[in-house]
PDB file of N, H, CA, C and O in Angstrom:
ATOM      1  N   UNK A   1      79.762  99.954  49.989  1.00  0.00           N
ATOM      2  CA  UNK A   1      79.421  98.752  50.736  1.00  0.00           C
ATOM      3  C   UNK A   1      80.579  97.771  50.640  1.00  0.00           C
ATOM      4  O   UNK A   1      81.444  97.759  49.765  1.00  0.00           O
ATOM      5  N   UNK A   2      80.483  97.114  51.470  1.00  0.00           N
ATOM      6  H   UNK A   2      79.780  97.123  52.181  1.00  0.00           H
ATOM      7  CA  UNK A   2      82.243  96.218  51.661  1.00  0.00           C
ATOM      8  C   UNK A   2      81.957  95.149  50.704  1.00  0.00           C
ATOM      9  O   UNK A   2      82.905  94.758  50.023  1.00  0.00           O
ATOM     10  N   UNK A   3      80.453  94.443  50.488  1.00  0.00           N
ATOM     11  H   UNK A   3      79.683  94.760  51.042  1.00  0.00           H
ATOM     12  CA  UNK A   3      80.889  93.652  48.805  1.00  0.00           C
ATOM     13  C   UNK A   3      81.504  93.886  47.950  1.00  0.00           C
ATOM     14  O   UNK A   3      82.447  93.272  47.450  1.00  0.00           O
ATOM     15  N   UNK A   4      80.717  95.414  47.521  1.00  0.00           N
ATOM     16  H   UNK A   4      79.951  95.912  47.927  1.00  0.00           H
ATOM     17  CA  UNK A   4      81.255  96.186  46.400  1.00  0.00           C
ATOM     18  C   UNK A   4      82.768  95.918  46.626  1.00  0.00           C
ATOM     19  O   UNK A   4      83.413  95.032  46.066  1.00  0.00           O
ATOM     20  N   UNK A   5      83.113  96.581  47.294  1.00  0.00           N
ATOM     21  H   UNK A   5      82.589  97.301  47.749  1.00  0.00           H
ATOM     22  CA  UNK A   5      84.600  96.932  47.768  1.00  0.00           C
ATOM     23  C   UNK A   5      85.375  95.840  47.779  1.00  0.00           C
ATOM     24  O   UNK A   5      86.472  95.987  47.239  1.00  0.00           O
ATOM     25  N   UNK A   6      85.097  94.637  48.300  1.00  0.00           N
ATOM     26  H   UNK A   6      84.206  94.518  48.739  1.00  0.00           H
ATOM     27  CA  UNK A   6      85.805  93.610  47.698  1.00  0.00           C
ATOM     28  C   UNK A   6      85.824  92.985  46.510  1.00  0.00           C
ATOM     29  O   UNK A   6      86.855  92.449  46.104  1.00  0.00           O
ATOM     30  N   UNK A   7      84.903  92.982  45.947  1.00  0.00           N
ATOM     31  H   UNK A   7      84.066  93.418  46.276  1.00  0.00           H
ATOM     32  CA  UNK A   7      84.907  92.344  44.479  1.00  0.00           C
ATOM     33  C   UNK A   7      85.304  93.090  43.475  1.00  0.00           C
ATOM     34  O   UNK A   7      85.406  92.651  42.329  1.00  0.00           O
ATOM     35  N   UNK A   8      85.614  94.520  43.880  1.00  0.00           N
ATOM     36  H   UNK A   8      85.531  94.876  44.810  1.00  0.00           H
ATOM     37  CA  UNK A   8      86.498  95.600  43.292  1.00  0.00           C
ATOM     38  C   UNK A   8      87.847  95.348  43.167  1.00  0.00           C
ATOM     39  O   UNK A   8      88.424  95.469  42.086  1.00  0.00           O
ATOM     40  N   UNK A   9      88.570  94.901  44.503  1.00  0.00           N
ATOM     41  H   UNK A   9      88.101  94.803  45.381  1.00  0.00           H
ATOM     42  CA  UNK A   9      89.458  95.091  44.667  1.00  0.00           C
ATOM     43  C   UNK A   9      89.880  93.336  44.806  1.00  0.00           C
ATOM     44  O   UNK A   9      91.099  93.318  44.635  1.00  0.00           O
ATOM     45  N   UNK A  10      89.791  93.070  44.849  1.00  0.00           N
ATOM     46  H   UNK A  10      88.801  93.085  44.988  1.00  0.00           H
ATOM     47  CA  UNK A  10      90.482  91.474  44.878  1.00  0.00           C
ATOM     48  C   UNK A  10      90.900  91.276  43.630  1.00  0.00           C
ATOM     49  O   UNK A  10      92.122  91.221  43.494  1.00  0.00           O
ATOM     50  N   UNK A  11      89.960  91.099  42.276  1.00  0.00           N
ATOM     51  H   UNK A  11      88.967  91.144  42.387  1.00  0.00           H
ATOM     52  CA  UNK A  11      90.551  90.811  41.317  1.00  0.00           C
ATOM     53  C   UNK A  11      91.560  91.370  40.789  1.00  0.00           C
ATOM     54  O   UNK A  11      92.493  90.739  40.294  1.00  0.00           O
ATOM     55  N   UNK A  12      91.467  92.843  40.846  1.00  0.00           N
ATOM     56  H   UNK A  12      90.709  93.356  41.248  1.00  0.00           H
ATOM     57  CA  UNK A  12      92.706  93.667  40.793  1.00  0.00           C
ATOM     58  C   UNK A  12      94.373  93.509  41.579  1.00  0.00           C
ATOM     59  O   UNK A  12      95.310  94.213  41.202  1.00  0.00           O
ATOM     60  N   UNK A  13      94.504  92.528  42.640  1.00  0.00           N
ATOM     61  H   UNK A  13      93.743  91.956  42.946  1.00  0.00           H
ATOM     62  CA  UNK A  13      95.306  92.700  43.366  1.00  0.00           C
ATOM     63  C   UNK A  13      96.250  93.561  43.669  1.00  0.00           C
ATOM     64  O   UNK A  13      97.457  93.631  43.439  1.00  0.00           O
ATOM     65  N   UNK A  14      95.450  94.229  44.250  1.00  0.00           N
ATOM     66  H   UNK A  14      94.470  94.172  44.437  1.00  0.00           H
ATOM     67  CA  UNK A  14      96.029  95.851  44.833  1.00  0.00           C
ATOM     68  C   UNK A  14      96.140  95.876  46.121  1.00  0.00           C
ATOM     69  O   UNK A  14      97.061  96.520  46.622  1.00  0.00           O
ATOM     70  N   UNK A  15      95.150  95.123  46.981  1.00  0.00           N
ATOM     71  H   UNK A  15      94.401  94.600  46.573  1.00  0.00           H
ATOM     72  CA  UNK A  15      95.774  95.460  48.349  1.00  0.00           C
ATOM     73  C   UNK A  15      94.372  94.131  49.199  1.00  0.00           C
ATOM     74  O   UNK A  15      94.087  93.042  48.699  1.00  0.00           O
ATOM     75  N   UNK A  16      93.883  94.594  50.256  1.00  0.00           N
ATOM     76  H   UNK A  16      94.115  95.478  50.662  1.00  0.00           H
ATOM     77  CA  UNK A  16      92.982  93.112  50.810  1.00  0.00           C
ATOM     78  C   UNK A  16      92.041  93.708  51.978  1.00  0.00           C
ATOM     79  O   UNK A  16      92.360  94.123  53.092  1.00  0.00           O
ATOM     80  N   UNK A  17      90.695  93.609  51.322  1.00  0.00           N
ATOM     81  H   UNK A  17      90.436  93.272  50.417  1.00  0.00           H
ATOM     82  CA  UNK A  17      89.699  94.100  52.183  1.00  0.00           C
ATOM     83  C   UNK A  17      89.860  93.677  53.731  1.00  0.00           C
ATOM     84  O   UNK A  17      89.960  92.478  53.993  1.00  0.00           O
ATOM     85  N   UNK A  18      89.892  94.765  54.896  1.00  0.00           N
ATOM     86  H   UNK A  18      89.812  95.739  54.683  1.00  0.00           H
ATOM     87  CA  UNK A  18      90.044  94.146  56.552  1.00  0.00           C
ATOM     88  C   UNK A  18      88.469  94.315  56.854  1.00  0.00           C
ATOM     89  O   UNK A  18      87.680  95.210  56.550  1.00  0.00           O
ATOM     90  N   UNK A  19      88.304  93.020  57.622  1.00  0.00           N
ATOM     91  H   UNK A  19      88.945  92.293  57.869  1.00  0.00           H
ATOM     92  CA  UNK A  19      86.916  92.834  58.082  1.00  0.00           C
ATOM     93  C   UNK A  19      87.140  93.298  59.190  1.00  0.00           C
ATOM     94  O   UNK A  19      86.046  93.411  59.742  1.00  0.00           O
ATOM     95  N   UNK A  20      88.097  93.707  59.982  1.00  0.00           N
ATOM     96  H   UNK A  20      88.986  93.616  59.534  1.00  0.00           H
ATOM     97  CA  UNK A  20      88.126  94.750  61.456  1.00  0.00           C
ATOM     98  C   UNK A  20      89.262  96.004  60.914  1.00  0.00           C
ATOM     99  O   UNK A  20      90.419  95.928  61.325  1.00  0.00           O
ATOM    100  N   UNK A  21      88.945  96.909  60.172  1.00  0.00           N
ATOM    101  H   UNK A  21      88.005  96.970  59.837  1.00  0.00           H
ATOM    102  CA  UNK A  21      89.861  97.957  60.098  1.00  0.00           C
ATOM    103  C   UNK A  21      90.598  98.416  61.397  1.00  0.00           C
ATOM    104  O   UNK A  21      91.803  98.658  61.480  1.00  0.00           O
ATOM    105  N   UNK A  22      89.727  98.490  62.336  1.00  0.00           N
ATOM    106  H   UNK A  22      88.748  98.294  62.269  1.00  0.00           H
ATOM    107  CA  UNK A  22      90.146  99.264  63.586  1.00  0.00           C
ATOM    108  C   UNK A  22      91.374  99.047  63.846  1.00  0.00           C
ATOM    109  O   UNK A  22      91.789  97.995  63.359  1.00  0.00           O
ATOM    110  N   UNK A  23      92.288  99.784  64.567  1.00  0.00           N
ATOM    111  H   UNK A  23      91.950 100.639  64.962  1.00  0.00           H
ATOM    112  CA  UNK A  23      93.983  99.463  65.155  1.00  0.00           C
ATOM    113  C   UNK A  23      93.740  98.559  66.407  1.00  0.00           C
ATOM    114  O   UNK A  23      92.714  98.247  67.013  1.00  0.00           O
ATOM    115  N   UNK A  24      94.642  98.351  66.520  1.00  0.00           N
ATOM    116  H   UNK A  24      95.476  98.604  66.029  1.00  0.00           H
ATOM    117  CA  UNK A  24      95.094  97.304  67.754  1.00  0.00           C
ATOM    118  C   UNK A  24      95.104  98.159  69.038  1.00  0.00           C
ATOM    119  O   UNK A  24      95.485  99.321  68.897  1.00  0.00           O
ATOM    120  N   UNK A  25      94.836  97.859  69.944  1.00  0.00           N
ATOM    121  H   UNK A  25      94.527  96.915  70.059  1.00  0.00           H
ATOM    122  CA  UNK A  25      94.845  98.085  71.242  1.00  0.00           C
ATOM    123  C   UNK A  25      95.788  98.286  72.294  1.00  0.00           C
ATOM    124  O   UNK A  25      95.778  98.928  73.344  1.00  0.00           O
ATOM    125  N   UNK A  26      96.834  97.347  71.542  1.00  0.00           N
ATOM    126  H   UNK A  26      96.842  96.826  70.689  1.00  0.00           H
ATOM    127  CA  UNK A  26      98.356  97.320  71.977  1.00  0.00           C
ATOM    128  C   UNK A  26      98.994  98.014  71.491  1.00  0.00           C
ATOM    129  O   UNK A  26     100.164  97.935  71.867  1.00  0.00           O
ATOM    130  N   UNK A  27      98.691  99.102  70.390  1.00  0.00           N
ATOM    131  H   UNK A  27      97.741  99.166  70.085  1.00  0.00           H
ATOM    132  CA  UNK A  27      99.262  99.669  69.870  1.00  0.00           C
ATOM    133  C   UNK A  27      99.282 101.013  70.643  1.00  0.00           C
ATOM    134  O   UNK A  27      98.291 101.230  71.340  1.00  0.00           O
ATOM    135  N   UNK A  28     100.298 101.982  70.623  1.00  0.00           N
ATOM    136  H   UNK A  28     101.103 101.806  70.056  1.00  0.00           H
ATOM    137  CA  UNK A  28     100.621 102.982  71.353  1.00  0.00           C
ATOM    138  C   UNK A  28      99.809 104.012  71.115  1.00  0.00           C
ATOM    139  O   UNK A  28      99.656 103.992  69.894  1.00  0.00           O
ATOM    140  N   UNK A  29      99.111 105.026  71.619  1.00  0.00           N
ATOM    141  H   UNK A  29      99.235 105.043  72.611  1.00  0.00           H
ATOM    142  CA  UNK A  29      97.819 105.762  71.217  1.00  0.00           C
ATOM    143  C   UNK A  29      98.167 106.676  70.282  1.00  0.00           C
ATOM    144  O   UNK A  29      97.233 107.231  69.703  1.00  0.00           O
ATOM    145  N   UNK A  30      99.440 107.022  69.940  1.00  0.00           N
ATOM    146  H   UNK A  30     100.200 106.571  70.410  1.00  0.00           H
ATOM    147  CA  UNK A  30      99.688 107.905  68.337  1.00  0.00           C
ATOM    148  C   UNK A  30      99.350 107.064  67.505  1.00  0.00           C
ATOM    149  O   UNK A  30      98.590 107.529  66.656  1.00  0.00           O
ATOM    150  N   UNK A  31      99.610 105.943  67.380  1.00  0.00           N
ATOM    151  H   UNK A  31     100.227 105.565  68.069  1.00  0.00           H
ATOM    152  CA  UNK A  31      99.397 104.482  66.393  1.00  0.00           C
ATOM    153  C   UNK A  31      98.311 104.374  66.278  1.00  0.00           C
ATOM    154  O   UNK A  31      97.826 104.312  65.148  1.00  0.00           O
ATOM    155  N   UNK A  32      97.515 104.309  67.428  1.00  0.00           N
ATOM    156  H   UNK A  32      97.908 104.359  68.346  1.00  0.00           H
ATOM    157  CA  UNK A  32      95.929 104.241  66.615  1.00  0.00           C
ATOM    158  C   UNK A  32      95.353 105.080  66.571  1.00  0.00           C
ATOM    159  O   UNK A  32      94.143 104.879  66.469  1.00  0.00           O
ATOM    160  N   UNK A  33      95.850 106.566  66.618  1.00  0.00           N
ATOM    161  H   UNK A  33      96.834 106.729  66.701  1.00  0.00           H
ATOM    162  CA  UNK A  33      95.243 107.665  65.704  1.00  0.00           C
ATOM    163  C   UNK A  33      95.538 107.775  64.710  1.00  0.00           C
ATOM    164  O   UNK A  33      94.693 108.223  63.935  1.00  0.00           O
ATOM    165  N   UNK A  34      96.893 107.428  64.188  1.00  0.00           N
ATOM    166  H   UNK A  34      97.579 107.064  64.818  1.00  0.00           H
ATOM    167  CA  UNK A  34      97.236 107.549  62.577  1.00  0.00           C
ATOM    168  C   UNK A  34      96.825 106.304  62.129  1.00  0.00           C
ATOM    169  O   UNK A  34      96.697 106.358  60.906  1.00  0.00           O
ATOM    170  N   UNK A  35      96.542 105.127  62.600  1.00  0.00           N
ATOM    171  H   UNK A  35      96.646 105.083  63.594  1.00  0.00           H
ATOM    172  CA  UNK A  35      95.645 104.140  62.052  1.00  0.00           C
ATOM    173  C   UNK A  35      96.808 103.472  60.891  1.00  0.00           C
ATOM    174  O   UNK A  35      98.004 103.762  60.856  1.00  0.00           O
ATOM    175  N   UNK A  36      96.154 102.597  60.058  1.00  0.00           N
ATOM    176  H   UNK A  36      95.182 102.362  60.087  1.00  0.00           H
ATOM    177  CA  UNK A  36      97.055 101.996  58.911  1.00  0.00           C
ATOM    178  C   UNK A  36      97.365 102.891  57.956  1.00  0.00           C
ATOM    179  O   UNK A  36      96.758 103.960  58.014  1.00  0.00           O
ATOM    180  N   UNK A  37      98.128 102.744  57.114  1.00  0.00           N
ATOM    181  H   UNK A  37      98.621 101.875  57.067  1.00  0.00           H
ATOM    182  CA  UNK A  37      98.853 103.762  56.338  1.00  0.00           C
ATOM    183  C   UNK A  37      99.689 103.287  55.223  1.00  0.00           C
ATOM    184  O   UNK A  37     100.613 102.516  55.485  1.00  0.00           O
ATOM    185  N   UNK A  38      99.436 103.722  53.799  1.00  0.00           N
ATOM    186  H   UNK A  38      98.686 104.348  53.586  1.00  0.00           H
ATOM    187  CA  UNK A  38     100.605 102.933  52.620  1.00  0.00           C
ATOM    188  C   UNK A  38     101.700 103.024  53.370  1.00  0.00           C
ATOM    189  O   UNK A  38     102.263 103.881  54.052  1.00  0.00           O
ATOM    190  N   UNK A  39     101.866 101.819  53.039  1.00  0.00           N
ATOM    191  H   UNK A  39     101.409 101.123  52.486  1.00  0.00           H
ATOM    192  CA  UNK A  39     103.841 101.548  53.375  1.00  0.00           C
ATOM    193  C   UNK A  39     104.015 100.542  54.614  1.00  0.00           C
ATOM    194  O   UNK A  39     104.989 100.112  55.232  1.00  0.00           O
ATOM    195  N   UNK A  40     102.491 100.347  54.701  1.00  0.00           N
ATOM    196  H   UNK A  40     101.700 100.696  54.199  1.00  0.00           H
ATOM    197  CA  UNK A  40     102.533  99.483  56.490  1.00  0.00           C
ATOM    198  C   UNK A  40     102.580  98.293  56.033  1.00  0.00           C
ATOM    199  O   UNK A  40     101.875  97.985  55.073  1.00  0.00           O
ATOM    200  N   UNK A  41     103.492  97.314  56.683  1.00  0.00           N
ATOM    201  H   UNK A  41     104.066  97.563  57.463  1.00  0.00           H
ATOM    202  CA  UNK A  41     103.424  95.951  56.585  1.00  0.00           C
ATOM    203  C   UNK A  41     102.956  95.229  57.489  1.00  0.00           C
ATOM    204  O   UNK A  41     103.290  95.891  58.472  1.00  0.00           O
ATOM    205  N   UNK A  42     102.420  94.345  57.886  1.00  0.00           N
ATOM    206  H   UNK A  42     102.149  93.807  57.087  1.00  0.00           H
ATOM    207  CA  UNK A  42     102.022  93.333  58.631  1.00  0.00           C
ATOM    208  C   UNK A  42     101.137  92.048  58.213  1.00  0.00           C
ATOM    209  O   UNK A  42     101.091  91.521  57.101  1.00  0.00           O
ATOM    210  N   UNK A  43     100.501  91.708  59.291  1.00  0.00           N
ATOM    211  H   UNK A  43     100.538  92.135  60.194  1.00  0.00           H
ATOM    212  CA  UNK A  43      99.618  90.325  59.064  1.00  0.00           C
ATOM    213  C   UNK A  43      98.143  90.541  59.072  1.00  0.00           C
ATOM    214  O   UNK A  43      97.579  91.254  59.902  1.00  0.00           O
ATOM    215  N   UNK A  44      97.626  89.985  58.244  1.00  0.00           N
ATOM    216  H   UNK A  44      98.084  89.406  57.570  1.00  0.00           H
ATOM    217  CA  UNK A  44      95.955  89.632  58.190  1.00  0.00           C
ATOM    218  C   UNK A  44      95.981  88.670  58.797  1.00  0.00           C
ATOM    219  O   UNK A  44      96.715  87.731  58.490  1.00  0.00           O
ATOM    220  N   UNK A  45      94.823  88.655  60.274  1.00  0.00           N
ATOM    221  H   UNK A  45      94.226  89.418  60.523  1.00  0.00           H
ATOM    222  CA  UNK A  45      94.844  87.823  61.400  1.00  0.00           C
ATOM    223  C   UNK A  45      93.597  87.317  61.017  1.00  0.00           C
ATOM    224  O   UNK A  45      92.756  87.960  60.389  1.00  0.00           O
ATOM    225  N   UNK A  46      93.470  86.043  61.438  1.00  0.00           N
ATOM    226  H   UNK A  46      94.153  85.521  61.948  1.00  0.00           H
ATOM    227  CA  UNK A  46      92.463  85.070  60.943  1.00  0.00           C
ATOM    228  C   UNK A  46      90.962  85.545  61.298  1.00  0.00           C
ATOM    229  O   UNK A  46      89.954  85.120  60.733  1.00  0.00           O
ATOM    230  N   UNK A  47      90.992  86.526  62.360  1.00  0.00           N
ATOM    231  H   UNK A  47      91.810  86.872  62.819  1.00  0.00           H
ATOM    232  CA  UNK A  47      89.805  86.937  62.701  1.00  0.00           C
ATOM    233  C   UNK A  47      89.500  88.367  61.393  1.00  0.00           C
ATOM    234  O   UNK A  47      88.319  88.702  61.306  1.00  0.00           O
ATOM    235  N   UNK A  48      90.379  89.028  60.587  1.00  0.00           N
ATOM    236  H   UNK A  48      91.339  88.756  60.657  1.00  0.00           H
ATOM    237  CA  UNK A  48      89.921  89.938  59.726  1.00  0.00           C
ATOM    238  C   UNK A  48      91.097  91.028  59.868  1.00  0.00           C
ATOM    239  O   UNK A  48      91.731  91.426  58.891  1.00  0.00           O
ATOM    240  N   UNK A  49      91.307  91.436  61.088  1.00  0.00           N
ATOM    241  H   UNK A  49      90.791  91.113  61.882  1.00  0.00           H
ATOM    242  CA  UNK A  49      92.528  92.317  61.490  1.00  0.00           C
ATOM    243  C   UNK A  49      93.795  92.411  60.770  1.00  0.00           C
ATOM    244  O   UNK A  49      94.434  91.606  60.091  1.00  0.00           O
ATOM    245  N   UNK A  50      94.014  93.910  61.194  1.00  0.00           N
ATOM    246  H   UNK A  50      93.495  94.564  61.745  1.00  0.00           H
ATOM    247  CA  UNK A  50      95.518  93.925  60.266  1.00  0.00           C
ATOM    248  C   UNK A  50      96.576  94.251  61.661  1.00  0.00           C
ATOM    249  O   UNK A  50      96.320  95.230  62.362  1.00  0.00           O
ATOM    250  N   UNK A  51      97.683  93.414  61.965  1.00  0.00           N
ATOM    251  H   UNK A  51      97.891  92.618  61.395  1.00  0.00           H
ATOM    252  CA  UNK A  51      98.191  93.585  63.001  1.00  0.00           C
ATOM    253  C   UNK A  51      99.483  94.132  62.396  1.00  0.00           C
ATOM    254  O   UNK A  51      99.935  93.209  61.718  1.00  0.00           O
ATOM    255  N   UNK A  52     100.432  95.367  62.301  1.00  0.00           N
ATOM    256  H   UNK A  52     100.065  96.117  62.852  1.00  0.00           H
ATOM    257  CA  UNK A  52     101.079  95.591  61.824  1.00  0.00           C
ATOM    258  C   UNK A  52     102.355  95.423  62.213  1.00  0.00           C
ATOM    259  O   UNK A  52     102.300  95.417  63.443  1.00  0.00           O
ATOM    260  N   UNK A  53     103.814  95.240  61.774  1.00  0.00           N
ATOM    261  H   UNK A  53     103.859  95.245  60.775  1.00  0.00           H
ATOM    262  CA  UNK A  53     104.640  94.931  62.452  1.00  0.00           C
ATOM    263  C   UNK A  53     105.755  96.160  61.900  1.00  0.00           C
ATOM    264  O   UNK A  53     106.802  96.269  62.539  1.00  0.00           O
ATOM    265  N   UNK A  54     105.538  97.010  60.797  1.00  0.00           N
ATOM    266  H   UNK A  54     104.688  96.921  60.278  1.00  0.00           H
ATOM    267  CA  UNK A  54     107.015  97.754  60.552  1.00  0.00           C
ATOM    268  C   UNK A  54     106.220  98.858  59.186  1.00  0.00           C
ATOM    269  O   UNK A  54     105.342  98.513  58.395  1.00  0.00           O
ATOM    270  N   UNK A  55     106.789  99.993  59.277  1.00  0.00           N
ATOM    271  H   UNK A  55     107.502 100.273  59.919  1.00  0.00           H
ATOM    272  CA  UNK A  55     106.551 100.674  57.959  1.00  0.00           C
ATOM    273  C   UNK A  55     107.784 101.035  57.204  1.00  0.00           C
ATOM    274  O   UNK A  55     108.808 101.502  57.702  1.00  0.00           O
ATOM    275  N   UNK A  56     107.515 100.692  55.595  1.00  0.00           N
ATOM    276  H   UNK A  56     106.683 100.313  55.190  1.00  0.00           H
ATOM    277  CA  UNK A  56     108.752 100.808  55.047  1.00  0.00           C
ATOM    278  C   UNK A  56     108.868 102.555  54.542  1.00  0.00           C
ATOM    279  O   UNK A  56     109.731 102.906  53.738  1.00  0.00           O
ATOM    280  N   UNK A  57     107.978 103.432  55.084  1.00  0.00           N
ATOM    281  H   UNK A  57     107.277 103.147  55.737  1.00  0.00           H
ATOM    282  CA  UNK A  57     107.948 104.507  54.688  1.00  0.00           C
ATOM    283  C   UNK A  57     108.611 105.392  56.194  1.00  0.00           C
ATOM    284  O   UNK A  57     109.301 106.405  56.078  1.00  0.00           O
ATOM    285  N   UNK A  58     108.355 104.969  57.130  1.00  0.00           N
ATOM    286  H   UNK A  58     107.795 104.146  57.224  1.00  0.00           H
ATOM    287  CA  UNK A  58     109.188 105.793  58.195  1.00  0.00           C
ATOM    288  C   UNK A  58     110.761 105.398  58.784  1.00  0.00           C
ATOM    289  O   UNK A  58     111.266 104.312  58.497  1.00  0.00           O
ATOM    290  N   UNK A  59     111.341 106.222  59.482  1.00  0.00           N
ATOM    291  H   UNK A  59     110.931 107.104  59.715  1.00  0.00           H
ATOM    292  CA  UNK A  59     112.933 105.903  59.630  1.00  0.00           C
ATOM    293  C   UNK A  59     112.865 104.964  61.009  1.00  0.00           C
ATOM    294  O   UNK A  59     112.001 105.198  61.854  1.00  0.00           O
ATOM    295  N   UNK A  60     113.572 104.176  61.133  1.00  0.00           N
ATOM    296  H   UNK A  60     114.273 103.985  60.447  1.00  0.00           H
ATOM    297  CA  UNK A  60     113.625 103.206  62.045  1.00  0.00           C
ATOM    298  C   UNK A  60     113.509 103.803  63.331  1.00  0.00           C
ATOM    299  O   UNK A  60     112.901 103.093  64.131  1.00  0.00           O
ATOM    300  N   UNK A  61     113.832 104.687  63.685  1.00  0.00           N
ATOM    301  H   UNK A  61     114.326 105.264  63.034  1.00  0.00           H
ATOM    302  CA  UNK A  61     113.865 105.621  65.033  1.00  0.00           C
ATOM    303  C   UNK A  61     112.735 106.274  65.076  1.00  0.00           C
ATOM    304  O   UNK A  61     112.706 106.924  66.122  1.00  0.00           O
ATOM    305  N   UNK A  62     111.341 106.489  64.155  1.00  0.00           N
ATOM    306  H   UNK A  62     111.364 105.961  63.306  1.00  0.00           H
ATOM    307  CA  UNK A  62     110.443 107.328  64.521  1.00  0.00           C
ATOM    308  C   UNK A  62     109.245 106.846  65.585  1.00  0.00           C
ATOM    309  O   UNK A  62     108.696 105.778  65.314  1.00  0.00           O
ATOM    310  N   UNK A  63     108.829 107.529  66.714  1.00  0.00           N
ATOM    311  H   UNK A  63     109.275 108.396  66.934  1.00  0.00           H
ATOM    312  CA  UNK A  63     108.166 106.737  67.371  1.00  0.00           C
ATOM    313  C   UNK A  63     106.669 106.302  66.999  1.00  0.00           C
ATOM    314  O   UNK A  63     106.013 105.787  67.904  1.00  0.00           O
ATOM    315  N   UNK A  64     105.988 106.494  65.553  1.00  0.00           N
ATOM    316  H   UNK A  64     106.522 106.912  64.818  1.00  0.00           H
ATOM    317  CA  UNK A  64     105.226 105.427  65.214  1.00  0.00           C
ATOM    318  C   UNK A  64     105.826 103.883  64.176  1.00  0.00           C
ATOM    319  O   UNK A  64     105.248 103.125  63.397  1.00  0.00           O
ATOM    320  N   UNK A  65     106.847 103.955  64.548  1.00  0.00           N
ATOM    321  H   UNK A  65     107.317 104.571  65.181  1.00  0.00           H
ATOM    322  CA  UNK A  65     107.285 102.465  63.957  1.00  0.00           C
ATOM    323  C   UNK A  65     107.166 101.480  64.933  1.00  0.00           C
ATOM    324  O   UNK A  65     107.701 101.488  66.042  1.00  0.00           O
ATOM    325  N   UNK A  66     106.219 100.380  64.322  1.00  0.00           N
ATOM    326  H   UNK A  66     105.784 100.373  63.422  1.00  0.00           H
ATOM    327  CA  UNK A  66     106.016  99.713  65.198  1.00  0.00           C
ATOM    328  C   UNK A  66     107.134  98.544  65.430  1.00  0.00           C
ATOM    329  O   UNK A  66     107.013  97.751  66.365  1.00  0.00           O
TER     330      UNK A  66
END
């Protein structure tokens, strides 16, 4: 349950519960099949969303870098 799950994980600061997991729309349709992923950076948008802007795990040329 996403309480659980946050009160798990917050105090720990490990990473930050998304109240809209889902991908973005604008995002290119390989992107929102592989969805978020360690190594993804971006913004927590005021509505809950994670809007991503770059992964430090893929090579700058791969076409899921956003």
């Amino acid at each position: 349950d996403s309480e659980l799950y946050s009160q798990l994980l917050f105090p720990k600061k490990h990473g930050f519960p998304l109240f809209r997991p889902q991908p973005f729309r604008d995002l290119s349709e390989a992107a929102q099949k592989t969805g978020t992923e360690i190594g993804d950076v971006g913004i927590v948008t005021r509505d809950g969303s994670f809007d991503p802007i770059f992964s430090i795990l893929r090579a700058t040329d791969d076409p899921l870098q956003r």
